[in-house]
PALO-329667 format. One record per atom (N, C-alpha, C): residue number from 1; residue in one letter; atom name; x, y, z. Coordinates in steps of 0.02 Angstrom, whole numbers. Atoms other than C-alpha are relative to their C-alpha. Layout:
REM PALO-329667
> nr;rest;atom;X;Y;Z
> NUM;A;CA;X;Y;Z
...
//
This chain:
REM PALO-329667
> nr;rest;atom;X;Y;Z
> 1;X;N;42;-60;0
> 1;X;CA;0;0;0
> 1;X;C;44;62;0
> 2;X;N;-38;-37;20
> 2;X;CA;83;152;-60
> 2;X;C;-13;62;85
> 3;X;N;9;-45;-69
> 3;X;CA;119;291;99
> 3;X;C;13;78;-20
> 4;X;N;12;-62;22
> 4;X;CA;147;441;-15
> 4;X;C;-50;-6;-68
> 5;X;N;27;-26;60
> 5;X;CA;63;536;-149
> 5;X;C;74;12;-63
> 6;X;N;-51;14;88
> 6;X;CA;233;537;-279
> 6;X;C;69;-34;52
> 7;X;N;-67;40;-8
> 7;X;CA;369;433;-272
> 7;X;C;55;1;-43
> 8;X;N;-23;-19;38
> 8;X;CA;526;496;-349
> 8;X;C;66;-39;14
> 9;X;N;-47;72;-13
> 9;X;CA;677;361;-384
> 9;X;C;63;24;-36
> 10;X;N;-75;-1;32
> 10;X;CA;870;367;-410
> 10;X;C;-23;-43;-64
> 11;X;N;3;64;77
> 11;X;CA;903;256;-572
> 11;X;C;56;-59;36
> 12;X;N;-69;35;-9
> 12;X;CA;1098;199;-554
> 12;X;C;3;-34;61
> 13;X;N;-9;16;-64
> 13;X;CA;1135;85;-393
> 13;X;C;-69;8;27
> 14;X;N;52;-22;-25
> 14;X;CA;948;111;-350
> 14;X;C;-39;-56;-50
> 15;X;N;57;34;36
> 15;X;CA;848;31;-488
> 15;X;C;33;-49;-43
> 16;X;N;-60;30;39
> 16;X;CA;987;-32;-614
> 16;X;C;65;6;11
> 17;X;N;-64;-3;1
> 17;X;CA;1166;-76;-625
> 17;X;C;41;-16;-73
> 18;X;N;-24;20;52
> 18;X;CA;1290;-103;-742
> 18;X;C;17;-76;-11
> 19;X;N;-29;54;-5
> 19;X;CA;1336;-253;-841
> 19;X;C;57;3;12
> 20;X;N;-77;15;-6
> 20;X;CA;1499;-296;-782
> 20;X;C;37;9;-58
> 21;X;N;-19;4;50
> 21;X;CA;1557;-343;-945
> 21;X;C;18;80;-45
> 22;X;N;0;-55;42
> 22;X;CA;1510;-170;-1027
> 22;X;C;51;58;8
> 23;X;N;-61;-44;-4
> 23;X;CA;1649;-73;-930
> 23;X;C;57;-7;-19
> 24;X;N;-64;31;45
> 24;X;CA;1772;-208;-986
> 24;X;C;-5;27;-72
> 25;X;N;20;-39;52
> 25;X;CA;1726;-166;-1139
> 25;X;C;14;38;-47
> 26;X;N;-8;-72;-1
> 26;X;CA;1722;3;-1147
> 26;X;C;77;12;-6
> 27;X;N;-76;0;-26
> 27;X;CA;1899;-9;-1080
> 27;X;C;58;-31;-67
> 28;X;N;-51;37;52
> 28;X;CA;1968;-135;-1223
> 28;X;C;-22;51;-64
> 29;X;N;-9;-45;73
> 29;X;CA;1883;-6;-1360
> 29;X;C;54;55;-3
> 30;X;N;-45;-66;-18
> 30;X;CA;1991;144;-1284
> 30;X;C;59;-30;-8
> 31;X;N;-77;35;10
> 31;X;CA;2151;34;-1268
> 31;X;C;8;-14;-59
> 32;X;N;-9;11;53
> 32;X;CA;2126;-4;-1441
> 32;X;C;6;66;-47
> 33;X;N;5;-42;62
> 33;X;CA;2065;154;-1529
> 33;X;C;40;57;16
> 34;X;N;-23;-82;-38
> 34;X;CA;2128;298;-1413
> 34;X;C;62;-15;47
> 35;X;N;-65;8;-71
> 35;X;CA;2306;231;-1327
> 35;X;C;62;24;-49
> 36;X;N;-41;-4;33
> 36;X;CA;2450;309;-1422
> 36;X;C;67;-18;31
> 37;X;N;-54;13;-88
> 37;X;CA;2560;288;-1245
> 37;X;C;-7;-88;-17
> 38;X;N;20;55;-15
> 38;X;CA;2510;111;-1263
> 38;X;C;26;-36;68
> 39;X;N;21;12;-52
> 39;X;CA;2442;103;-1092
> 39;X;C;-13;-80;19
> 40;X;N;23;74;2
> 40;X;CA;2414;-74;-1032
> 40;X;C;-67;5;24
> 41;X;N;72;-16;4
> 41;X;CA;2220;-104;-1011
> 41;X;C;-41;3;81
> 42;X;N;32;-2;-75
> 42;X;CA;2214;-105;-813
> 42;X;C;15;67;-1
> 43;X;N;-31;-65;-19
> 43;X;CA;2284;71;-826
> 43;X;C;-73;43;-43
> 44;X;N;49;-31;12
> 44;X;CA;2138;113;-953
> 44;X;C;-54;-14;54
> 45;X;N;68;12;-34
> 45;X;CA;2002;37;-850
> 45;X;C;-5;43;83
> 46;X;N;-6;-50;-54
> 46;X;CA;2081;153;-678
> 46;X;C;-10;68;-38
> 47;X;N;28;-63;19
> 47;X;CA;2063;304;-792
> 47;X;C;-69;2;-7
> 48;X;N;68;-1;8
> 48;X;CA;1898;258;-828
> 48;X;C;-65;11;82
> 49;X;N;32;-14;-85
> 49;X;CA;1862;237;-634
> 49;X;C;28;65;27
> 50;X;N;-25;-72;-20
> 50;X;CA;1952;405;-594
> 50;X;C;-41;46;-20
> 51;X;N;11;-75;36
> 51;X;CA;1869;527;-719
> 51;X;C;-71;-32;18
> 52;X;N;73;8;-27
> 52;X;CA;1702;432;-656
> 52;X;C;-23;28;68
> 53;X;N;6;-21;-72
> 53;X;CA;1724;469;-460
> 53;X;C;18;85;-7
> 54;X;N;6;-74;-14
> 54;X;CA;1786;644;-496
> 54;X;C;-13;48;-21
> 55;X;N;68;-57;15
> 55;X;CA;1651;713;-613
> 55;X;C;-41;-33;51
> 56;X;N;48;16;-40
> 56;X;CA;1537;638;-510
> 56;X;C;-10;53;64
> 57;X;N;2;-69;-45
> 57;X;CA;1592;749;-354
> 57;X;C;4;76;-23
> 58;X;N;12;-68;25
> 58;X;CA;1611;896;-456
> 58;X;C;-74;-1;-30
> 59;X;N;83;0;36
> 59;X;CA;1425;874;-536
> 59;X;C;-25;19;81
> 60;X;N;31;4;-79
> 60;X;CA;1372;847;-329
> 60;X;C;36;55;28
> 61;X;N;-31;-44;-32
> 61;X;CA;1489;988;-286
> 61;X;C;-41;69;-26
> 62;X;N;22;-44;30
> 62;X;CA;1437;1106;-416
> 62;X;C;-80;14;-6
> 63;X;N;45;4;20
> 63;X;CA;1263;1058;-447
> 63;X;C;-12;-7;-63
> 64;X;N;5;4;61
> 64;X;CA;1298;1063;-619
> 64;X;C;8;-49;-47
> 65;X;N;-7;75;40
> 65;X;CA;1331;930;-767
> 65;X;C;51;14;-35
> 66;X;N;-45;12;46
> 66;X;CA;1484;887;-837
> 66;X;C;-27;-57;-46
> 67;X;N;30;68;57
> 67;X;CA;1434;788;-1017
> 67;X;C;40;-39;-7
> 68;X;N;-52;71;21
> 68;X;CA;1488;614;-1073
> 68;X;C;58;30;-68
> 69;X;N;-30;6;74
> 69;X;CA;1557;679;-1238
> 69;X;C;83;45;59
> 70;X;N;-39;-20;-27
> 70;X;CA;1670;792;-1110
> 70;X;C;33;-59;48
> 71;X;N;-64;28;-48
> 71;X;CA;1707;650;-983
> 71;X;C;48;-51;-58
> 72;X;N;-49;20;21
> 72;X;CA;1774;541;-1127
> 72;X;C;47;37;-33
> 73;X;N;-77;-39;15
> 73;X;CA;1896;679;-1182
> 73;X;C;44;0;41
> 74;X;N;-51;10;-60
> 74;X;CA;1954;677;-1011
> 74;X;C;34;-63;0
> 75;X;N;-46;52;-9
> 75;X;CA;1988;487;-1024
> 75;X;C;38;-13;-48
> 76;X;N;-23;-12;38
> 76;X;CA;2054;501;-1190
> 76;X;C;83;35;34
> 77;X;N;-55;-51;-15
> 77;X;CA;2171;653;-1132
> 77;X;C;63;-47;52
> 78;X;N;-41;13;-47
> 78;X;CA;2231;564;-994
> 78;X;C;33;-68;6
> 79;X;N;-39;76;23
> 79;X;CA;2275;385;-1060
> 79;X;C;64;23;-26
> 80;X;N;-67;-30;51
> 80;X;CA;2401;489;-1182
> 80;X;C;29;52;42
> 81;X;N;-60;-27;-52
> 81;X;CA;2480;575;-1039
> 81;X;C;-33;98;-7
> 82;X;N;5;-59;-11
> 82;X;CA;2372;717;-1029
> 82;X;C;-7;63;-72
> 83;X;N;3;-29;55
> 83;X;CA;2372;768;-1215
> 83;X;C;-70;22;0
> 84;X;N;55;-21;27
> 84;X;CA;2235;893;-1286
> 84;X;C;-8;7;-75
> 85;X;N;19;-14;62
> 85;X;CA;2238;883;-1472
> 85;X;C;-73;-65;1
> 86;X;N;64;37;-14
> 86;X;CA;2044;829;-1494
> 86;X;C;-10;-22;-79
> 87;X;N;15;-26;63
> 87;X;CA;2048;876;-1680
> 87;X;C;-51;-64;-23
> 88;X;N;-5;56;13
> 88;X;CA;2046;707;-1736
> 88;X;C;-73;-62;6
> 89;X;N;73;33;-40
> 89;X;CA;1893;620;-1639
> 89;X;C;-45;25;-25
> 90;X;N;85;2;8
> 90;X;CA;1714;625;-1696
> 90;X;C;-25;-26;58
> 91;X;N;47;25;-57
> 91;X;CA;1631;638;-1533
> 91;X;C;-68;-6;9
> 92;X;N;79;60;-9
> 92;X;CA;1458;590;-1574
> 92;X;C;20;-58;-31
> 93;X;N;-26;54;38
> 93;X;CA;1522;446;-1685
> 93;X;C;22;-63;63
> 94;X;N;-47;47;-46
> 94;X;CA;1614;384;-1533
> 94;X;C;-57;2;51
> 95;X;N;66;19;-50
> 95;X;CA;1457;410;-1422
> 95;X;C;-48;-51;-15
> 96;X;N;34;63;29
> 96;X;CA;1365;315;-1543
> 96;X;C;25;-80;2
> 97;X;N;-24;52;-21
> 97;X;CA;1482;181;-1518
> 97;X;C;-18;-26;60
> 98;X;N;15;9;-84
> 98;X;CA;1468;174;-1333
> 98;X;C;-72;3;17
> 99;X;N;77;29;1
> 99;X;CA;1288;166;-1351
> 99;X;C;-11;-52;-33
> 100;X;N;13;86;41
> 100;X;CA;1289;9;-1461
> 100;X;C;26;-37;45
> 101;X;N;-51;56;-28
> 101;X;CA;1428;-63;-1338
> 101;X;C;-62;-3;64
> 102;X;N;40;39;-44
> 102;X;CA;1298;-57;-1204
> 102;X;C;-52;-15;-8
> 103;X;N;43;51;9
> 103;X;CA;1159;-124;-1272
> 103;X;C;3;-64;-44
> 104;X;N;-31;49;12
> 104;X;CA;1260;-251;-1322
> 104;X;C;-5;-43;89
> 105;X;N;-18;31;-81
> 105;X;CA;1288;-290;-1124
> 105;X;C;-33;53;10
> 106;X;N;55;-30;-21
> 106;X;CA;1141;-216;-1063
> 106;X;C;4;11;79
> 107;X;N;5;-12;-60
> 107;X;CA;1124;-129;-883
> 107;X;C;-55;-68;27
> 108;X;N;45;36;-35
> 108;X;CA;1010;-257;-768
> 108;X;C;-25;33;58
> 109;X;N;59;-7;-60
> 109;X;CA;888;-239;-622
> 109;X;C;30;-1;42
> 110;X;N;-31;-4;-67
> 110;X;CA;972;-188;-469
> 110;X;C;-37;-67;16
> 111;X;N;46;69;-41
> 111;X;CA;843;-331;-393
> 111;X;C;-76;1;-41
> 112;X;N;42;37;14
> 112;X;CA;700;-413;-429
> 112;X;C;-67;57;29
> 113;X;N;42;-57;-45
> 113;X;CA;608;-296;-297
> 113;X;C;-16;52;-9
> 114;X;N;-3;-76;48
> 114;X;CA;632;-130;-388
> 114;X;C;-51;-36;-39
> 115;X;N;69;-27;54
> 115;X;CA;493;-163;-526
> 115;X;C;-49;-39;28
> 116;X;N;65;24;-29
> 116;X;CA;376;-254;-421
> 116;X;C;-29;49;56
> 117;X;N;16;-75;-26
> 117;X;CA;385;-93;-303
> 117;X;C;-50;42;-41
> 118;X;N;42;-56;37
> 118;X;CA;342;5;-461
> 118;X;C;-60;-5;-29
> 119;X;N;84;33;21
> 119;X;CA;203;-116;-499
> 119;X;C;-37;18;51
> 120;X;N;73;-6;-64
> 120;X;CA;116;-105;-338
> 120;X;C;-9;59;-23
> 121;X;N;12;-86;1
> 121;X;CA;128;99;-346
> 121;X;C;-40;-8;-49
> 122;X;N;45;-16;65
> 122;X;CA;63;58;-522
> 122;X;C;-68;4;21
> 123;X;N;66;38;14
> 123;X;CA;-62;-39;-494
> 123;X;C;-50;34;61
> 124;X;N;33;-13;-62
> 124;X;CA;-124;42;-344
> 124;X;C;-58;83;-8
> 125;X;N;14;-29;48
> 125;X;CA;-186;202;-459
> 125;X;C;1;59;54
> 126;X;N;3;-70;-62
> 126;X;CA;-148;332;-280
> 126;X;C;53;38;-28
> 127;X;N;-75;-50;-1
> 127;X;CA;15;396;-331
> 127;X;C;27;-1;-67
> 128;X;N;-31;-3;55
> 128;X;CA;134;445;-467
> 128;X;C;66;-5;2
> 129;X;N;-80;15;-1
> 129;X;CA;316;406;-493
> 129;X;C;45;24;-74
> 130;X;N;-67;-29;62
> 130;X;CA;483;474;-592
> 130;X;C;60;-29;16
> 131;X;N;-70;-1;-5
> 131;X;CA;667;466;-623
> 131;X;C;11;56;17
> 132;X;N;-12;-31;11
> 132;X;CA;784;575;-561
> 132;X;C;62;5;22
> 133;X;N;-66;14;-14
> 133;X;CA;949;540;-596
> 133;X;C;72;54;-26
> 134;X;N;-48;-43;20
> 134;X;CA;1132;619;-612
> 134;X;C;22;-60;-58
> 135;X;N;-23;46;55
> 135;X;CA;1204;546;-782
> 135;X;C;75;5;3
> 136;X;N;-88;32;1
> 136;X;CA;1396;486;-818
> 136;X;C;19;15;-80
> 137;X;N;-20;26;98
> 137;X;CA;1461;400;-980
> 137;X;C;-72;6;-26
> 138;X;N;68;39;17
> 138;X;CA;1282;363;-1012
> 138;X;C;-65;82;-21
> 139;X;N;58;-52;-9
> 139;X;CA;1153;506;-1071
> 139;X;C;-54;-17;7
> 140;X;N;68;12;-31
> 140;X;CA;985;525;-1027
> 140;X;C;-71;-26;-58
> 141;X;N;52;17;80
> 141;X;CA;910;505;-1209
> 141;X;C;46;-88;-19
> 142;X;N;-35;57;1
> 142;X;CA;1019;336;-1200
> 142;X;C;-48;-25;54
> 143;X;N;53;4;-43
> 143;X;CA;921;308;-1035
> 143;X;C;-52;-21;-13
> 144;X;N;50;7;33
> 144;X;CA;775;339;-1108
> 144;X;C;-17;-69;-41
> 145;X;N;-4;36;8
> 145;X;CA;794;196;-1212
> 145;X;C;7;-69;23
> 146;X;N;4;66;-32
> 146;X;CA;844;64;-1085
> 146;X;C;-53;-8;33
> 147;X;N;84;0;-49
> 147;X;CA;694;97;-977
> 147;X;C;-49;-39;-34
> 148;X;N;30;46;30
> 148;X;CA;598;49;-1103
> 148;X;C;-8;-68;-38
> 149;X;N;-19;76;13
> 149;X;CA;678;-112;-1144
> 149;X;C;-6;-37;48
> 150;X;N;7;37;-60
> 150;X;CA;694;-140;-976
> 150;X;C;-89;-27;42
> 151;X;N;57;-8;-33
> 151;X;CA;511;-122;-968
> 151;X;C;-21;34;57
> 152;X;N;24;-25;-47
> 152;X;CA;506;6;-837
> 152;X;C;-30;73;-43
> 153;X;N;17;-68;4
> 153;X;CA;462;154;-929
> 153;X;C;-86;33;-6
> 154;X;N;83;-11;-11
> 154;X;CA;260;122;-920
> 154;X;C;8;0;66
> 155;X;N;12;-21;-79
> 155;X;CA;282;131;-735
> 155;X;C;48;46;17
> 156;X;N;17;-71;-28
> 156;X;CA;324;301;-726
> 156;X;C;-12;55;-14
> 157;X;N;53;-66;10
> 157;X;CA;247;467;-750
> 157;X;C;62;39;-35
> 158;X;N;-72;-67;35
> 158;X;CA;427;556;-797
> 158;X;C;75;-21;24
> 159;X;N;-75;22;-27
> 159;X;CA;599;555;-798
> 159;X;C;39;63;-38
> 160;X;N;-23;-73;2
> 160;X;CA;714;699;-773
> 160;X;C;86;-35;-15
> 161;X;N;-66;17;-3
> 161;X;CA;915;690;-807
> 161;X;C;39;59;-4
> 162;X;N;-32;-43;-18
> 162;X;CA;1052;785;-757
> 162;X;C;21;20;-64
> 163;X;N;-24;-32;54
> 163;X;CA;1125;815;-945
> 163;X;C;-38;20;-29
> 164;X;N;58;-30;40
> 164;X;CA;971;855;-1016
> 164;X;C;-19;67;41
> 165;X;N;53;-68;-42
> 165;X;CA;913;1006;-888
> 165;X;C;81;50;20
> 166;X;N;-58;-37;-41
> 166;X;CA;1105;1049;-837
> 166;X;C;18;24;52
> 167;X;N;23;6;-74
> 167;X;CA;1074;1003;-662
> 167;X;C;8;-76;36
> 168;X;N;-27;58;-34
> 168;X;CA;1156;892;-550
> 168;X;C;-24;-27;65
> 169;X;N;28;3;-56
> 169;X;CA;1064;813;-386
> 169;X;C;74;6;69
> 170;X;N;47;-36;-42
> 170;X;CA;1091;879;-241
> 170;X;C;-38;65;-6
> 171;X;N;31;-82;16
> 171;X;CA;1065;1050;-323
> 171;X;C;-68;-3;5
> 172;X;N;82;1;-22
> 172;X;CA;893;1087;-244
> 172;X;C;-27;32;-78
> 173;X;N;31;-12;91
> 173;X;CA;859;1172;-443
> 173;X;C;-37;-59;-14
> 174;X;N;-6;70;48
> 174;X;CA;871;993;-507
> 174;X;C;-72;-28;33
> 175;X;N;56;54;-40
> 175;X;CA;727;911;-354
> 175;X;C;-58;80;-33
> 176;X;N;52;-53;33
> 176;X;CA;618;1095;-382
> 176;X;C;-14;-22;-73
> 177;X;N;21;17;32
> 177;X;CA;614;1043;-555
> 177;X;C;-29;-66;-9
> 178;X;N;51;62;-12
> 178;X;CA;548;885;-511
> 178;X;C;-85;-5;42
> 179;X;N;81;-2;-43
> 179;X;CA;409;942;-394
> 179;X;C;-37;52;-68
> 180;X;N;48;-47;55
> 180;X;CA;352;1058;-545
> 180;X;C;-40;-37;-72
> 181;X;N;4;46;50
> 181;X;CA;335;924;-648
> 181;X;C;-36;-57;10
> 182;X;N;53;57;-4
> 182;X;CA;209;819;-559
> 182;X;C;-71;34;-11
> 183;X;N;72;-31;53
> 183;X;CA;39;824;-626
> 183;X;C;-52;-1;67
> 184;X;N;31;-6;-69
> 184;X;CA;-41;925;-490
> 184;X;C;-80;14;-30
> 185;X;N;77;6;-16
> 185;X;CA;-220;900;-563
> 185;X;C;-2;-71;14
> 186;X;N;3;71;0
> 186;X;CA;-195;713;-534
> 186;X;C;8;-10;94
> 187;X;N;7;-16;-51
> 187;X;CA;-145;781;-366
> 187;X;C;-4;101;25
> 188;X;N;32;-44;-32
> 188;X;CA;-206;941;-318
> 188;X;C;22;24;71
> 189;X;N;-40;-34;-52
> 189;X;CA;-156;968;-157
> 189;X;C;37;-37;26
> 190;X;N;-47;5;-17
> 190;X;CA;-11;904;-142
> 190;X;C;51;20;39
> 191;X;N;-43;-81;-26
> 191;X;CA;93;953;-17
> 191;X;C;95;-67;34
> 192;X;N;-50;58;11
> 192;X;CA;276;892;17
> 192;X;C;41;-48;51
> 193;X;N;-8;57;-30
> 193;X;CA;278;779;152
> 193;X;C;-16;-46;-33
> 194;X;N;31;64;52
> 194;X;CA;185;674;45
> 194;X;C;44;-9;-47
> 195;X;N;-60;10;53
> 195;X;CA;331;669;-80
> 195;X;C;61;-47;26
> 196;X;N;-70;18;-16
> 196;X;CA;479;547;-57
> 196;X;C;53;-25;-42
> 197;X;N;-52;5;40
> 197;X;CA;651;525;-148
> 197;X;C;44;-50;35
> 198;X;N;-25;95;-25
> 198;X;CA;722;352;-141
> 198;X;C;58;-20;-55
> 199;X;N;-64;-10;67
> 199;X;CA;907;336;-203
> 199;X;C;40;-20;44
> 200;X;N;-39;59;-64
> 200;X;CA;1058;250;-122
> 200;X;C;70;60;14
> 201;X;N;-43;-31;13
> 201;X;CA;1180;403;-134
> 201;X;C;-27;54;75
> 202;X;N;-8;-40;-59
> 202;X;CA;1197;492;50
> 202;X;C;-5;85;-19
> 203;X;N;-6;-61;-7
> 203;X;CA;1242;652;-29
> 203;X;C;-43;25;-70
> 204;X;N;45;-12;55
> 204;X;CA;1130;662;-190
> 204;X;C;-53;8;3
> 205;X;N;97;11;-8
> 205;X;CA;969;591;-152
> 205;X;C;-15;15;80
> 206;X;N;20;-1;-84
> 206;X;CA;969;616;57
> 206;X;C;11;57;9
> 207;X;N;3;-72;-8
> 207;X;CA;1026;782;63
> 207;X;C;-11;51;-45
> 208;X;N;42;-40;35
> 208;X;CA;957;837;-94
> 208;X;C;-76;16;16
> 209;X;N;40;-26;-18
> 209;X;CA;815;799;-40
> 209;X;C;-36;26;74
> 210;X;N;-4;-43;-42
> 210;X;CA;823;866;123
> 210;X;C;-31;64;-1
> 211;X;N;3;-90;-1
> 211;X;CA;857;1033;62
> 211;X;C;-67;30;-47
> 212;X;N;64;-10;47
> 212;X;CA;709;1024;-48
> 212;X;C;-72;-12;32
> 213;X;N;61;12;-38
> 213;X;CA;591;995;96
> 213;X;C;-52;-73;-6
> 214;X;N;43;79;14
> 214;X;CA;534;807;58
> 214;X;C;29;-47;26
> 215;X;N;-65;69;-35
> 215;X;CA;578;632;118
> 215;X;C;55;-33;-38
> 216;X;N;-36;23;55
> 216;X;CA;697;533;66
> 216;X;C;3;-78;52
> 217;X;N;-4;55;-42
> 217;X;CA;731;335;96
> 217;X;C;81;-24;-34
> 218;X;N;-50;35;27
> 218;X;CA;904;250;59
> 218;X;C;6;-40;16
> 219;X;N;-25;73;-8
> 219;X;CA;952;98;13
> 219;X;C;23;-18;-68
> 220;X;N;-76;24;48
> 220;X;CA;1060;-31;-55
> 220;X;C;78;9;17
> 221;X;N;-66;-9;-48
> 221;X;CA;1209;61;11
> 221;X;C;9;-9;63
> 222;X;N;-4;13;-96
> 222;X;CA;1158;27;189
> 222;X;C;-11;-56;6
> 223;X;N;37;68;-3
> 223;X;CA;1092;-137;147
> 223;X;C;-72;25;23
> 224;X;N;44;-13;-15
> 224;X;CA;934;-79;152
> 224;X;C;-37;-18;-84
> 225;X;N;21;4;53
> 225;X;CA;821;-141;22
> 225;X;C;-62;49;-20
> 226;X;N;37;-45;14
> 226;X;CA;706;-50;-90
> 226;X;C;-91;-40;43
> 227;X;N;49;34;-27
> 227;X;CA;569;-193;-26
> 227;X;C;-48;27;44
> 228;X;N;39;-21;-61
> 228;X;CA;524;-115;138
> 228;X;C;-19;73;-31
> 229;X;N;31;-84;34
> 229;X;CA;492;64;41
> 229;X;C;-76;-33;31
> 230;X;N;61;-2;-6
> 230;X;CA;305;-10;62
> 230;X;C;-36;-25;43
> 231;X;N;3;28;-43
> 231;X;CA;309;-101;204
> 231;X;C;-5;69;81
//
């Protein structure tokens, strides 16, 4: 039985994960197409984990969005020792790549529990539900696409992304544009206790939404499953 009126959901570590495989991957295309240093391929796959953890805190620092086409210049740059000649690269070409490579090795279902959550809410016809995630390698019109393979994208009302709006969560901007964006004739008086933001990221989704005046639940990172959300 659902306990709010909207229910608003991380994606990454929250709903889906990556395939394993797809970072390998990723990693052997760069060692191949983009290593002029010829880097050995554990050295690409730590650049790949570096320039991930520290846009990530600058997006959560800033509020703002650094894009994929920018973080792979960074891993580019920094396999070859820091070089900037870009000339060369076709960076949609190479995005388009990295969108084939993962739906090749497709993200999966954090758990089993995540879309039977979003079924009850469905099915229960009280409440409404969204995305509202910070994006990476991965854009949000890429997103867009797995959702609906994944079959989640009929169970939910919207989905917001940090490269698309140029807004990074915790930035209270990023959650305000999420409360503006629920369909307040469906709810009417809405008010935002009744709202909660459910994401496994301490400083994204818990103190974003904090500062945005709504709840928030985490899990996964605490061991806390999404299960009890309804319990």
């Amino acid at each position: 039985m659902p306990l709010y009126k909207h229910y608003s959901f991380d994606l990454w570590l929250t709903l889906i994960k990556s395939n394993p495989s797809f970072k390998t991957e990723r990693a052997k295309y760069f060692h191949h197409h983009f290593n002029s240093r010829k880097k050995p391929i554990e050295e690409v796959i730590a650049v790949f984990r570096h320039v991930d953890l520290m846009v990530n805190s600058i997006n959560e620092k800033t509020g703002k969005n650094i894009d994929a086409d920018e973080m792979y210049l960074m891993v580019i740059s920094i396999i070859n020792d820091y070089a900037t000649d870009f000339s060369s690269i076709d960076v949609d070409g190479l995005y388009n790549e990295m969108e084939t490579l993962l739906f090749n090795y497709t993200p999966v279902l954090y758990c089993a529990e995540g879309i039977n959550v979003l079924n009850k809410l469905k099915d229960s016809g009280k409440c409404s539900t969204n995305i509202l995630s910070n994006t990476g390698f991965i854009k949000g019109k890429t997103l867009r696409k797995l959702l609906k393979q994944l079959e989640l994208e009929p169970l939910l009302d919207f989905q917001l992304y940090s490269d698309e709006v140029r807004l990074s969560k915790p930035n209270p901007q990023f959650f305000q544009l999420m409360l503006q964006n629920i369909d307040r004739q469906r709810h009417p008086e809405l008010e935002l206790q009744e709202i909660i933001h459910v994401g496994d990221n301490p400083i994204a989704d818990v103190r974003g939404a904090k500062q945005a005046g709504i709840n928030s639940f985490l899990i996964n990172s605490n061991q806390q499953s999404i299960a009890t959300l309804l319990s």
